[in-house]
N, C-alpha and C positions, 0 to 999 in steps of 0.2 A: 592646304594639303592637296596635292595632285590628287585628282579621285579615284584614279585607276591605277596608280600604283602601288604597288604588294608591300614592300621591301624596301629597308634602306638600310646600310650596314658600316656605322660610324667603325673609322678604324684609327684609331690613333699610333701614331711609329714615332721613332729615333732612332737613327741609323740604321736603317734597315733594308739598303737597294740589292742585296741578293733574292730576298724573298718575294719581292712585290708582285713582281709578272709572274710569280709561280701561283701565289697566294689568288690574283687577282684568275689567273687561268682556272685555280680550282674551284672557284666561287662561282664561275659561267658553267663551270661543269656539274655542280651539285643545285644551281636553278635552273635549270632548263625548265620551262614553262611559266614560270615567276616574270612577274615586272617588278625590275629592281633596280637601285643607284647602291651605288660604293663613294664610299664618303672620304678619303683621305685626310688626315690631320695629320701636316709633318710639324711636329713641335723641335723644331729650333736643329735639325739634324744639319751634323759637320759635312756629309758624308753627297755620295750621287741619290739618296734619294728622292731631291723633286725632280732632278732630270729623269727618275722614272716613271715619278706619277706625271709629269707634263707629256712624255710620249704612251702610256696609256690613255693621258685627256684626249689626245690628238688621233686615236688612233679607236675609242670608244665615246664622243661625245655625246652622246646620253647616256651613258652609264658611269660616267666617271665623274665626281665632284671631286675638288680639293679646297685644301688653306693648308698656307702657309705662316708658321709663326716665326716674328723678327729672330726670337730666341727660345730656349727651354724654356715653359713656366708651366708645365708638369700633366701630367696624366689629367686629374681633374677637367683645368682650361680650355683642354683639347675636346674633351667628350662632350662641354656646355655648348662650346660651337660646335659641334656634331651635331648634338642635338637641336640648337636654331635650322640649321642647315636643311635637318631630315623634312622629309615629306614623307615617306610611306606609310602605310595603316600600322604594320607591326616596325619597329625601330631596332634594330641589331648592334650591339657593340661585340668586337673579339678583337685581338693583339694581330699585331703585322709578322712575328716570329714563326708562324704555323705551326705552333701550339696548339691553338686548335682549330677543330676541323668544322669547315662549311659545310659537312655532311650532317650535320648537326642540325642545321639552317629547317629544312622542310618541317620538320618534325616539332619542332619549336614554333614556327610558325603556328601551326595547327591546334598548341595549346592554348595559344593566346586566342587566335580566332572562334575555334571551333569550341572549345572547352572554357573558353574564358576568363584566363589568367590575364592578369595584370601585367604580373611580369613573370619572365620564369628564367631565375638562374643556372646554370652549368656548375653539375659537380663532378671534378675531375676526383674519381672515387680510386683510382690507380693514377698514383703519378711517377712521373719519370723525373723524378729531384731529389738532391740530397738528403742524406737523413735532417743533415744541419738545416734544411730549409724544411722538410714535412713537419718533422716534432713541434716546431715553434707556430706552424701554419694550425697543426691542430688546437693548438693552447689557443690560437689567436679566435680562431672559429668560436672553440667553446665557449669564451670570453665574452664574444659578441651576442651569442644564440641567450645567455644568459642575461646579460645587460638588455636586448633588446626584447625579448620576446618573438624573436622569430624565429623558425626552428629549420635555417637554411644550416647544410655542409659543408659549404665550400662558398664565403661572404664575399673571397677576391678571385673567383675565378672570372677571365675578362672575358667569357661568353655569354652574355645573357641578352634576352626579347623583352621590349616592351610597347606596349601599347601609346602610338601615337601622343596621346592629349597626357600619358604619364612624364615624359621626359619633357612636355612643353608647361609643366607643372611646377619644376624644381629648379635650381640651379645650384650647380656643384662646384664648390672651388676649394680653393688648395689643397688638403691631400682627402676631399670628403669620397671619393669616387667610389672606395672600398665598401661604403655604406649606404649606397646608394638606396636598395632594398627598404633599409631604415626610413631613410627621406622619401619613399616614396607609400610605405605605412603609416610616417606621420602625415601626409597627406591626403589620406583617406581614399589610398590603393592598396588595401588591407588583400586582395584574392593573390595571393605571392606561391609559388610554385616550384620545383628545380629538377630538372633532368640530367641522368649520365651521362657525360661525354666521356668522348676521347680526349687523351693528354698525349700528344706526340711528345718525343723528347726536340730538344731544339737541335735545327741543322747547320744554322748559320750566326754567327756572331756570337754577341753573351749575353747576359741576364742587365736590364738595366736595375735590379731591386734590391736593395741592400736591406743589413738584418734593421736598418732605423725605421722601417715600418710596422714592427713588433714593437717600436717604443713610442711612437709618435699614434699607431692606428688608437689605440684606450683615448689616447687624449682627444685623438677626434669625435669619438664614438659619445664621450660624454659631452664634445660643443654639440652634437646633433642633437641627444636627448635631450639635453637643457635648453634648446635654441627651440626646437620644433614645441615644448612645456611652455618655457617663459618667453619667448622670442618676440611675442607682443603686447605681454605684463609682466615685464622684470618686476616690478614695485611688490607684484605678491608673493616671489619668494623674499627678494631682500626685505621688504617690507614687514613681515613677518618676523623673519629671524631676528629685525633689529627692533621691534616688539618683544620679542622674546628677552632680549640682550637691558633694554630698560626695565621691564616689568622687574627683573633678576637684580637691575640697579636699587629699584626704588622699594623694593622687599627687604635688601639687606640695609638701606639705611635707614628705613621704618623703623626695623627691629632693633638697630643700635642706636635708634633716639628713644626709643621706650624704654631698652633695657638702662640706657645711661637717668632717665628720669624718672621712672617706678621702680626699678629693681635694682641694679648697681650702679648708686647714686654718686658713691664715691672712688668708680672705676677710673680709670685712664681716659684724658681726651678723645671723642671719637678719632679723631686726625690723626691719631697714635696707633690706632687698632688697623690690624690686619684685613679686616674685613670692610675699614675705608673705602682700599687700596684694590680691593674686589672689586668693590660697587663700582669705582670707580674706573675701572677699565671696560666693566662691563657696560658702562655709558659712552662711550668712548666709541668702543667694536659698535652699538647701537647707533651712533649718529654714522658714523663711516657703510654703514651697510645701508642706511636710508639715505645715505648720500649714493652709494652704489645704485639704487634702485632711482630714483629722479635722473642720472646719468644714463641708466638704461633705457627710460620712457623717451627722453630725449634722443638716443638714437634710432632706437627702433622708430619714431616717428621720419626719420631723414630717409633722404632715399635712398634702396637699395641695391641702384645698379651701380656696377663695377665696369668704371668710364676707362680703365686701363687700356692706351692702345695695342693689343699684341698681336694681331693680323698685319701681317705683311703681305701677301696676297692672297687672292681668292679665284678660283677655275672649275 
């Protein structure tokens, strides 16, 4: 990490070359005094936006970083290589749309550095979006504050700080980006924080986020909790339950070999009875969950970088 630099501000986009030079103008404007890089991640955009970030390279080369992705492979991907990329002491991510605002930046700074935060999210406490988009955003939030125990606002607002050695900590991929805060609690960067911003409404283009994040973010939220718990002793929850699953086996056909040989001698074949046919599946689920749990030890032991080429270029 560069020693003397402040500030680094991963930015991930698609489609977005009306906003860049505006976005990128008001960022110089709200650091003056800072030493700071802008990090560009174009993932996979149709559109003129590298020809914009290549003539801000050209035209800021110490202040400008990019990559470029062969194609979309989504919010997450963009932010992992962001954050390899960053050098700064405090690590910035916000949206290319100017949503929101780099006025934000100083202040934020301050809480990380001077007060100590880990990390500190943006909560856009007024928003400028549909009711169809807030109502479902609140549900998502509560959802999360509750499953997780963190008692952030606003889990996907894309303005938050963190601390250098947090983002060089974790790795986020496919749609984990949302829960970041999560990943970075299980982690044991438990000092977590969130400040007001601004929510501009957008000026240019549309919304890349459909309502499939309200159906897909739970599912996420629980590979984190379970991954970050069992993610390198699978064997003790499955292991466990499929204990559970035989103990349940070998109880009910204890009880229907006693009761067929001391008490109802001249009952019905075990084989005939209902409660076989119990035991029996419950042996079943018991080997398949301890078969679950050896497949899990087995990969959790393999490695876990993700050799995917999607860098197309880098500036």
């Amino acid at each position: 990490m560069d020693g003397d630099l402040q500030i680094s501000i991963v930015i991930p986009l698609l489609n977005e070359e009306e906003s860049l030079k505006e976005l990128f103008g008001w960022i110089k404007s709200a650091l003056q005094g800072f030493s700071y890089e802008v990090i560009f991640i174009d993932d996979g955009s149709k559109d003129g936006s590298w020809s914009v970030i290549q003539a801000l390279k050209k035209e800021h080369p110490d202040l400008v970083k990019a990559i470029k992705f062969r194609r979309n492979y989504g919010k997450s991907a963009a932010l992992n290589e962001g954050f390899k990329l960053a050098s700064g002491k405090v690590v910035f991510t916000m949206d290319a749309d100017l949503q929101d605002s780099p006025d934000e930046l100083p202040k934020m700074y301050e809480m990380i550095v001077k007060e100590g935060y880990d990390l500190v999210s943006g909560w856009k406490k007024k928003r400028h979006d549909p009711i169809t988009k807030t109502i479902p955003t609140k549900l998502y939030n509560w959802a999360t504050r509750v499953m997780s125990g963190i008692k952030l606002h606003d889990f996907n607002c894309g303005l938050k700080a963190y601390k250098n050695e947090l983002v060089k900590s974790i790795e986020v991929y496919g749609e984990m980006h949302r829960y970041i805060p999560v990943m970075a609690s299980r982690a044991g960067f438990r000092h977590i924080g969130e400040k007001v911003v601004q929510h501009r409404a957008r000026k240019y283009g549309h919304t890349k986020f459909g309502l499939s994040r309200f159906i897909y973010g739970p599912l996420d939220l629980l590979s984190i909790l379970f991954i970050s718990k069992f993610g390198k002793r699978p064997m003790h929850v499955f292991g466990v339950w499929g204990m559970a699953m035989f103990a349940i086996s070998f109880c009910i056909v204890g009880w229907m070999i006693i009761d067929k040989l001391f008490v109802n001698t001249s009952a019905r074949l075990i084989a005939d009875r209902a409660e076989f046919f119990i035991a029996l599946t419950a042996m079943i689920i018991g080997f398949q969950l301890f078969l679950a749990g050896f497949l899990g030890e087995l990969v959790s032991r393999s490695s876990s970088r993700r050799d995917e080429d999607l860098i197309e270029k880098i500036i």
